[in-house]
N, C-alpha and C positions, 0 to 999 in steps of 0.2 A: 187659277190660284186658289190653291186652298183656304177655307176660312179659320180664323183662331181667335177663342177665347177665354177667356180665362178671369180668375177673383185675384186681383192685386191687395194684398193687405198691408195696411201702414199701421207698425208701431213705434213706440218709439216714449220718452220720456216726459211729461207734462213741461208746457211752454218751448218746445223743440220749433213749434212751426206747424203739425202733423194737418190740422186744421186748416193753415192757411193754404199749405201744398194741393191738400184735395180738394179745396175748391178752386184753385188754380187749374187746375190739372182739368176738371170737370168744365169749368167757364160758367160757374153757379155757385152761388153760396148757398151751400147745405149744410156746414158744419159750425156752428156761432163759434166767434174767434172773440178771445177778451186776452187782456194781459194776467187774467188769475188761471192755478194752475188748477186742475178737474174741472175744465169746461166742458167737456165731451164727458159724457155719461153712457152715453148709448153707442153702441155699434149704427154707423148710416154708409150707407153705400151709394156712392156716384155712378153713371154708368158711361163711357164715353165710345159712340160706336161711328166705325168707318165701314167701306162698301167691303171690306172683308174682314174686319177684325172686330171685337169688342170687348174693350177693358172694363170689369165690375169693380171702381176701388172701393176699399173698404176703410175711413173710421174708425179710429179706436180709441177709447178712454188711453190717457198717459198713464204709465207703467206707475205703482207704488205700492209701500206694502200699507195692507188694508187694516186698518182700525175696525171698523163694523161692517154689518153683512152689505149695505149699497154698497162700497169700494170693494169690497169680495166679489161681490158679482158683476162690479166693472171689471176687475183682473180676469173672472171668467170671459171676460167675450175679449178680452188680449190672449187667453190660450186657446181659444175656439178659433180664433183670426190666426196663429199660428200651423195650428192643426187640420186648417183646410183651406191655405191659402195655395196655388198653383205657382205665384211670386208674391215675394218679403219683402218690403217697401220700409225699409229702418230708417227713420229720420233721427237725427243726432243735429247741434249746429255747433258753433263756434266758441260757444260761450259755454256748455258744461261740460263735467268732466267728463271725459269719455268711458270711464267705469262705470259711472253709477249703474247701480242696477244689473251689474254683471253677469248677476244669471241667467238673465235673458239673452244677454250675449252669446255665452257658450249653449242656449239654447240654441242657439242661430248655426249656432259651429255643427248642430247633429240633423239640421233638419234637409228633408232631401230635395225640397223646389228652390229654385233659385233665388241669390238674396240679393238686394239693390240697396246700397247704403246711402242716403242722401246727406249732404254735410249743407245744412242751411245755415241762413244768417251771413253767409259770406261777403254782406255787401257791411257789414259792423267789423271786421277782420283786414288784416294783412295780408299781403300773399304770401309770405313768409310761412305764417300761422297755419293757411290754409295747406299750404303742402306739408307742411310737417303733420296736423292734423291728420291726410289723407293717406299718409305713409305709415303713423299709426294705427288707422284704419283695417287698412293692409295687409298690418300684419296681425290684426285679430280676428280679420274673417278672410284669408285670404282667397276664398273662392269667389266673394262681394266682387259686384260693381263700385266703384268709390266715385261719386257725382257732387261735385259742387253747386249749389246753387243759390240762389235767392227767391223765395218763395214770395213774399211780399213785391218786390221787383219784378215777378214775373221771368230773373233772369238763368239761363242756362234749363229752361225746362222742357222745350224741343230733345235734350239729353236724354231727361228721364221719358219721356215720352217713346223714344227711340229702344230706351233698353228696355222697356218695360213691352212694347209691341214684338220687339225679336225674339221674347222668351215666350210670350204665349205658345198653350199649349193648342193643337190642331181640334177643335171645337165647331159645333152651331152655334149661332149666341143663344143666350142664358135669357135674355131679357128681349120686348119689343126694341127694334133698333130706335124709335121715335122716345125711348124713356130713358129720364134722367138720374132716377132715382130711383129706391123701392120702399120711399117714406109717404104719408098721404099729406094733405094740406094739413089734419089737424093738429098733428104732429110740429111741423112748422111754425104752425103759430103756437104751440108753446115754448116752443124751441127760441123763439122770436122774443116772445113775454122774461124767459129765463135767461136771455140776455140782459135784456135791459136792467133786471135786478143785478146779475152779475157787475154791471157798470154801475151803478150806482150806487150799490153798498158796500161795508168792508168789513170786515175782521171776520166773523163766521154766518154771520146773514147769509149770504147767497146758498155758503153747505148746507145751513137749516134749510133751505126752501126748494117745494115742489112743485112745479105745473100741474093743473090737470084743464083741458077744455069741457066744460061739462055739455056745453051748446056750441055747434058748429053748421050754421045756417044759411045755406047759398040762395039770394034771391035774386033776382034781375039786375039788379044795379048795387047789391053792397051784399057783404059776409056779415051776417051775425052770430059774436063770439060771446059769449060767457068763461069766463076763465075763473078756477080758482089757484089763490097760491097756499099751499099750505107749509105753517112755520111750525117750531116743534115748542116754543113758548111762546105763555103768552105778551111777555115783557118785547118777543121777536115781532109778534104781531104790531105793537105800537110801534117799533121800530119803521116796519116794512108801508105800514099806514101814514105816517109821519104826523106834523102839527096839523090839525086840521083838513088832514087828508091830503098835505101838498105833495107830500114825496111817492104817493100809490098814484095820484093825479099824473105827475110828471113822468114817472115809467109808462102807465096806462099809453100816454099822449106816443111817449117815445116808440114802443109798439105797436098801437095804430099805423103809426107814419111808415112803421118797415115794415109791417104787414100787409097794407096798399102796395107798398114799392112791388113789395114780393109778387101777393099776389093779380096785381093790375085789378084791382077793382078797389072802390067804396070798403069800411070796414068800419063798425059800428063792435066795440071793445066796451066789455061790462066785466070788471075784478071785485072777486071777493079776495077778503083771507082768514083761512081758519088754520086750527093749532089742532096738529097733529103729534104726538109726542113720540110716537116708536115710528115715523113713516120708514125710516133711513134702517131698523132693524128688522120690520116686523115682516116675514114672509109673505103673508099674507095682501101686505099694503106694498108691495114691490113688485109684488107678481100684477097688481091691479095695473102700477104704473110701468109696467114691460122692464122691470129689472131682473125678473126671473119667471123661467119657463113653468 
């Protein structure tokens, strides 16, 4: 039997699901899931390989239009993911409208690999809903796959799993078949850190702030991390710092704990935070934190 592989690319609209699908789909959490929307920043790709096929999925920032160059150059890696995906993994769910963003849509109407529509959240819906949903669908991409499913639930995703192996294209794999991913640990652990603010803060906190690992140190029995978080004032830093240091203490604490989980060892977490004021415009400081080539 011949072997097939191929880059499965997901996009799809901020709070869709997109995140929680590929780490579903993968059996790893690679992609932080929060209920705010720009949780995903970065393109991350899963890899999920059998004795003759291997799917690379891809990751992607939620579709919006960009205010400053960070969200420009998330929209860039949703047209780079477009532009070289062998299949389109469009996540939509229940609850928005199904235009928004339209132009991506009829983007979808001209592209020439195949497109897989997932319609999540199915398990907050009717069946009612969902078939009319899906008939809508239909008739906007009618060349799509239309798959219902529950990504959180874990349900109906042998489905996508199904369409998405029959359309690969006839390949060697791309990646070692023993790798998961093609992010390294220290990645992770900012990705980890930058959850936890996302959770704990609100109104524009989390968009002001950056990871960086400045120390990432594997010894016998524990990781030692240095992290910093950079905010764009300094009014954000007392914020991020809290009274007395409780609210950097309690994220800090909070990222340790998923850090170990992650990666099965000891993990010894040291946070600074400093004010950065252009990080999110400045070319220069984007291209440091892998937002541009």
């Amino acid at each position: 039997m011949a072997h097939r592989a191929g880059f499965v690319n997901i996009i799809g609209n901020p709070n869709v699901g997109k995140s929680t699908l590929m780490n579903a789909l993968v059996g790893e959490k690679l992609s932080i899931v929060t209920a705010k929307a720009q949780t995903t920043r970065h393109r991350i790709m899963g890899i999920v390989s059998g004795e003759d096929y291997q799917i690379v999925y891809s990751d992607t920032p939620g579709i919006l239009k960009p205010n400053y160059r960070l969200q420009q150059n998330m929209m860039n890696f949703v047209d780079a993911a477009i532009g070289d995906a062998d299949i389109i993994l469009y996540v939509t769910d229940t609850v928005e409208k199904g235009d928004k963003n339209a132009d991506y849509i009829a983007k979808l109407r001209t592209v020439d690999c195949p497109v897989v529509v997932c319609l999540n959240k199915i398990d907050i819906s009717s069946q009612e809903k969902v078939v009319e949903l899906m008939q809508w669908w239909k008739e906007q991409l009618p060349g799509a796959e239309i798959i219902p499913v529950s990504a959180k639930e874990n349900f109906n995703l042998q489905s996508v799993l199904e369409a998405v192996s029959s359309r690969l294209p006839e390949a060697p794999a791309w990646f070692d078949k023993d790798q998961f991913t093609d992010r390294n640990l220290r990645f992770f652990a900012s990705e980890i850190l930058r959850e936890k603010i996302l959770e704990n803060y609100s109104e524009e906190i989390p968009y002001s702030c950056q990871v960086e690992i400045e120390q990432f140190k594997e010894g016998e029995e524990r990781y030692d991390i240095s992290a910093v978080i950079y905010v764009m004032r300094d009014s954000q830093k007392g914020i991020i710092i809290g009274k007395r240091g409780e609210m950097l203490k309690k994220v800090g604490t909070e990222a340790r704990l998923e850090m170990e989980d992650f990666f099965q060892k000891k993990v010894f977490l040291s946070t600074f935070v400093k004010v950065d004021p252009d990080w999110r415009t400045s070319r220069r400081e984007l291209r440091r934190f892998g937002y541009e080539e």
